[in-house]
C-alpha positions in Angstrom: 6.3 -42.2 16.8 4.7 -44.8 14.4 5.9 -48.2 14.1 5.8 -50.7 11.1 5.4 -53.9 11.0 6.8 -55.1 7.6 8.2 -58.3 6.4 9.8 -59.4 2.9 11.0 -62.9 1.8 12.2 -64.2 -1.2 12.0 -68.3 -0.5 11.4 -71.9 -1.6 7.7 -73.6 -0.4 9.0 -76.5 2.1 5.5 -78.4 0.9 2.5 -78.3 -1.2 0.0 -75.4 0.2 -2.2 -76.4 2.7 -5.4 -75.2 1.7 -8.9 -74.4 4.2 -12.0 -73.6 2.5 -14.1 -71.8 5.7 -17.7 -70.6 5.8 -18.6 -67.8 3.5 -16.6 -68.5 1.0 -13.1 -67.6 2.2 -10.1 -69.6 1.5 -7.2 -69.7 3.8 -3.6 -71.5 3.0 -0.5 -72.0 5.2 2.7 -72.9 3.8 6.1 -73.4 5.5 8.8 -71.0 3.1 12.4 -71.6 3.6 14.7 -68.4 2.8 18.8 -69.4 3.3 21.8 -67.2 3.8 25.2 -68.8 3.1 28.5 -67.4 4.8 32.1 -68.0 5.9 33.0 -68.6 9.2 36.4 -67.8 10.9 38.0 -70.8 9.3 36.7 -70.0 6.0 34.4 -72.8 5.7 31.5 -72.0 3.9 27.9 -72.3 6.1 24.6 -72.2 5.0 21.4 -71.7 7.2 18.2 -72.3 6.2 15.0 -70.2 7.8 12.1 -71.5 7.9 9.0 -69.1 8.4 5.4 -70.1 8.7 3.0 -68.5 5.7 -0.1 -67.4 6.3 -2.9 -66.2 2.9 -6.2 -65.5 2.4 -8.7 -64.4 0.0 -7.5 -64.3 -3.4 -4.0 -64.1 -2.4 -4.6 -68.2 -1.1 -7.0 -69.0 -4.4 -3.5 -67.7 -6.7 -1.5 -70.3 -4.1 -3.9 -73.1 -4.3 -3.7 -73.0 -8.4 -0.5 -72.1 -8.6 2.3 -73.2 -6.0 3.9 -76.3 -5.3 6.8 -78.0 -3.0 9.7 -76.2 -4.0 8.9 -73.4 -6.0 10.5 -69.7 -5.9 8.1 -67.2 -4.2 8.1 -63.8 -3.2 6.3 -62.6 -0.1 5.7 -59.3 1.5 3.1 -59.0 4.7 3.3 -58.9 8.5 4.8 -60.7 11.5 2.0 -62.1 13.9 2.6 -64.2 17.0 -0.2 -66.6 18.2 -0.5 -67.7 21.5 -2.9 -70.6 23.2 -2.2 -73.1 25.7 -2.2 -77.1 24.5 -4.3 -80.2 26.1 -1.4 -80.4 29.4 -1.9 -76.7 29.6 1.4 -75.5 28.1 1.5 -72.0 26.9 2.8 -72.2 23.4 3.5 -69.6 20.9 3.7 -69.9 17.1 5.1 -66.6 14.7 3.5 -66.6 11.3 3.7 -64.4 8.4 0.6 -62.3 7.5 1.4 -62.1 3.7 -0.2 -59.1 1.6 1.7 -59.5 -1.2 3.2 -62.5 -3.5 4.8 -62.9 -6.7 5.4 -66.3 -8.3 9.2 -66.3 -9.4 10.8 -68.9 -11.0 8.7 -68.8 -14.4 4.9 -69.4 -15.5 3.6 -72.7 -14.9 3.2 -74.9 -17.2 0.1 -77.3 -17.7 2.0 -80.0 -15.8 2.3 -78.0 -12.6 6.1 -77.5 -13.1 7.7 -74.0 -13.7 9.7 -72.9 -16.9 12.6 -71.0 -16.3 12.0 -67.2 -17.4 11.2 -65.0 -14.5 7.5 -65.0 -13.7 7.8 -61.1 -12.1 8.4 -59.9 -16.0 6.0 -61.7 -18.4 2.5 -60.1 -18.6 0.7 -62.7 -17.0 2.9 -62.3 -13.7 2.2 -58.9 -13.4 -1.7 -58.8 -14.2 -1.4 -61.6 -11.5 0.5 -59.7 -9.2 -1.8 -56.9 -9.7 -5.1 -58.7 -8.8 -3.8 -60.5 -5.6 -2.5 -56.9 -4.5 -6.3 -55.9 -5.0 -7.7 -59.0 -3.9 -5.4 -58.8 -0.5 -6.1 -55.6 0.1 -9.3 -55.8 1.9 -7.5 -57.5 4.9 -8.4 -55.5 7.8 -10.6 -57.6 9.9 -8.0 -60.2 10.2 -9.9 -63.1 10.9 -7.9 -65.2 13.4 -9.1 -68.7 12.1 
């Protein structure tokens, strides 16, 4: 039986990309994303949770982020779940789950020169899409995985 390990947010950045320039060229950014459900409970009050998952992109996917996102902005992400483990300086195991992301789509609008969003959906203007396009080609070469 094959298994599948496949992930899709739709989310807010929780801070400015945090952007790694390693050797040979590669560019890495992490990014926390916060995705929220809201519901009732058995009193009827209504609860919100927020979710906050750790972002992981590379390659062109990360240039697009570094040019692109900010605190706060609308993104959609598809890609995979990865768990890390290592032990810290008292010799701790410690574990940290990360999403892998293949895919992203800016939502929210095209930015603007001053780094802020308008508010037509990104995912249908032209731009958007040629965008989308290249960082689906650009991410697809991901299969050595570097672990950096």
């Amino acid at each position: 039986m094959a298994s599948v390990n496949k992930v899709i947010l739709i989310g807010n950045l929780g801070k400015d990309p945090e952007v790694r320039h390693l050797e040979g060229g590669v560019t890495k950014v992490n990014f926390p994303l916060a995705t929220s459900e809201t519901y009732k409970d058995k009193s009827g009050n209504k609860i919100e949770h927020t979710e906050w998952h750790n972002i992981i992109l590379w390659r062109g996917l990360a240039e697009v982020a570094e040019k692109y996102l900010k605190k706060g902005n609308p993104v959609f992400i598809e890609g995979k779940i990865k768990t890390r483990t290592w032990e810290d300086k008292d010799g701790n195991k410690r574990y940290s789950t990360e999403i892998i992301a293949d895919n992203m789509t800016l939502l929210g609008g095209k930015p603007s020169g001053d780094g802020h969003q308008h508010s037509s959906s990104a995912a249908t203007s032209s731009d958007a899409a040629q965008e989308t396009a290249t960082n689906r080609a650009s991410a697809g070469n991901t299969s050595d995985d570097l672990p950096f």
